[in-house]
C-alpha positions in Angstrom: 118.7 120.4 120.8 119.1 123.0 123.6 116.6 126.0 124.2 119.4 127.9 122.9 120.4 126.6 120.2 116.4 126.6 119.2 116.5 130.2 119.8 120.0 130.6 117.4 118.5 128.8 114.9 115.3 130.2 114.7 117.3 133.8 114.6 119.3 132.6 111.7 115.9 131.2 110.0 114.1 134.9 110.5 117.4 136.9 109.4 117.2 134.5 106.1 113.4 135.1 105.6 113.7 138.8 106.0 116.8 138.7 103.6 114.7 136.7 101.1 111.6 139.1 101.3 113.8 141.6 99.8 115.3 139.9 97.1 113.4 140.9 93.4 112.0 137.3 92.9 109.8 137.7 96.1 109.2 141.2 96.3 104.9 141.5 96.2 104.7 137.6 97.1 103.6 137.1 100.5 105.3 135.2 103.4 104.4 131.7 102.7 106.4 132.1 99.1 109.2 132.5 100.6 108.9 130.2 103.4 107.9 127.9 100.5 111.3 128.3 98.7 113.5 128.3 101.7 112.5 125.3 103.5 112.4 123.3 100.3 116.0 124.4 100.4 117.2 123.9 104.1 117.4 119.8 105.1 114.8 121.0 107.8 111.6 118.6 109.0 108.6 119.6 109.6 109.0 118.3 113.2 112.7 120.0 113.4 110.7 123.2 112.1 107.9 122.5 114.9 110.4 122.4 118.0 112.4 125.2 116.8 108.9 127.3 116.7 107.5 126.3 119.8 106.1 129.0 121.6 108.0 131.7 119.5 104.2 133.1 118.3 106.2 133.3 115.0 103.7 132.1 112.0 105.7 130.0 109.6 104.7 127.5 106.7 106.6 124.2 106.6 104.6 122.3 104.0 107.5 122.2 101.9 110.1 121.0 104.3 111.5 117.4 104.7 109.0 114.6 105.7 109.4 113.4 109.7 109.6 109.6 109.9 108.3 108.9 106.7 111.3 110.6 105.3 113.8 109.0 107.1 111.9 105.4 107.4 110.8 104.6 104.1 114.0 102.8 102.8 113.6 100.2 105.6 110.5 99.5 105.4 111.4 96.4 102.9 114.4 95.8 105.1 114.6 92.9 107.6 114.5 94.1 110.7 115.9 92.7 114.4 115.0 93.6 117.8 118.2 92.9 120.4 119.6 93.4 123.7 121.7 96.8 123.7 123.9 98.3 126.8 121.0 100.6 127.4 119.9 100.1 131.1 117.0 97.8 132.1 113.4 99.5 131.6 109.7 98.3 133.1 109.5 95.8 130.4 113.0 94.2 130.5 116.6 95.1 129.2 117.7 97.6 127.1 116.8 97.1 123.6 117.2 98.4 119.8 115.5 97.8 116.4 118.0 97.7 113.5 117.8 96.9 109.8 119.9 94.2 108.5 122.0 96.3 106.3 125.1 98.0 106.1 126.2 100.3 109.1 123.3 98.7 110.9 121.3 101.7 112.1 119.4 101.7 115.0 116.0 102.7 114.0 114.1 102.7 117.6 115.7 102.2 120.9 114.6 101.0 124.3 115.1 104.6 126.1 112.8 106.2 123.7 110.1 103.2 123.2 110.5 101.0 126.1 107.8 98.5 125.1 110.3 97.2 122.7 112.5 95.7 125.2 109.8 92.5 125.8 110.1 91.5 122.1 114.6 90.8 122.3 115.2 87.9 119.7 111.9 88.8 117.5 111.4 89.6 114.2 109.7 93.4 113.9 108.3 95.0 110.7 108.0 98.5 109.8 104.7 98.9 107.7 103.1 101.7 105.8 99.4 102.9 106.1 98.1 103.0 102.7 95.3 105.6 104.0 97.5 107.8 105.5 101.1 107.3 105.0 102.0 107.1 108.4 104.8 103.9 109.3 104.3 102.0 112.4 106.2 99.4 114.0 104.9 95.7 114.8 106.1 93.0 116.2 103.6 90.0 115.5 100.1 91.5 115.5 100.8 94.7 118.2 102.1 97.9 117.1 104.5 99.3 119.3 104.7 102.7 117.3 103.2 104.8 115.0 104.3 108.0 113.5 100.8 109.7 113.5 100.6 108.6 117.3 103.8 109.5 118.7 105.6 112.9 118.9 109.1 113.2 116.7 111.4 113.0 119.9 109.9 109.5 120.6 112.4 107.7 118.4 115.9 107.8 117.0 117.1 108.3 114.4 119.3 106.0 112.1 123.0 105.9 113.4 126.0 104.1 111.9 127.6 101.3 114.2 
């Protein structure tokens, strides 16, 4: 997302928080009542929220916005998974690589130009597994994890896309 579409966006989202402070079910409720209401709403994440914000010294609440990762990764985390050899361009650990689920559409979950580590493990079998402490999902391939969601930042993976 460009710096100006950030900047449209979070315009539209302070236009629809003023607009809601003003409507009789939020009139004498603070702020976060409203953020509350309208990010439950919007299909928003919390990271999505985060980069629109960045450095706009605007206070916002996004507890109840969409999940990052977890949101999106959770139904593949009892999928099988395969790591293979994409047209991405060669990286410092081999060629271009992606991790997909073996299900319809085949998404690409990770890809080599956002986590090039992957790119050594072409032809094995990864696993997506959730921390049962904290939630987060990482990404192994034998015993290493390549990625973790409460390591990396949101722009360090893709999201799924239909082939």
């Amino acid at each position: 997302m460009s710096n100006r579409e950030k900047m449209l966006i979070r315009e539209t989202l302070e236009l629809l928080r003023e607009t809601l402070r003003k409507v009789p079910d939020f009139q004498g409720k603070d702020w976060r009542s409203v953020d509350d209401w309208l990010f439950s709403e919007l299909p928003f994440t919390k990271g999505e929220l985060r980069d629109i914000y960045a450095g706009s010294g605007i206070l916002y609440d996004s507890s109840s916005a969409v999940p990052d990762d977890e949101f999106w990764l959770t139904p593949y985390l009892d999928c099988q998974l395969r790591c293979a050899r994409n047209s991405g361009p060669d990286n410092i650990y081999g060629p271009g690589a992606e991790v997909y689920a073996m299900v319809d559409g085949m998404p690409t979950l990770f890809s080599s130009k956002d986590i090039p580590r992957i790119s050594k493990y072409i032809g094995q079998t990864p696993r997506l597994e959730r921390n049962r402490w904290n939630g987060g999902i990482s990404l192994w391939f034998g015993c290493e994890k390549v990625w973790s969601s409460q390591e990396e930042r949101l722009d360090d993976f893709v999201r799924p896309t239909a082939s």
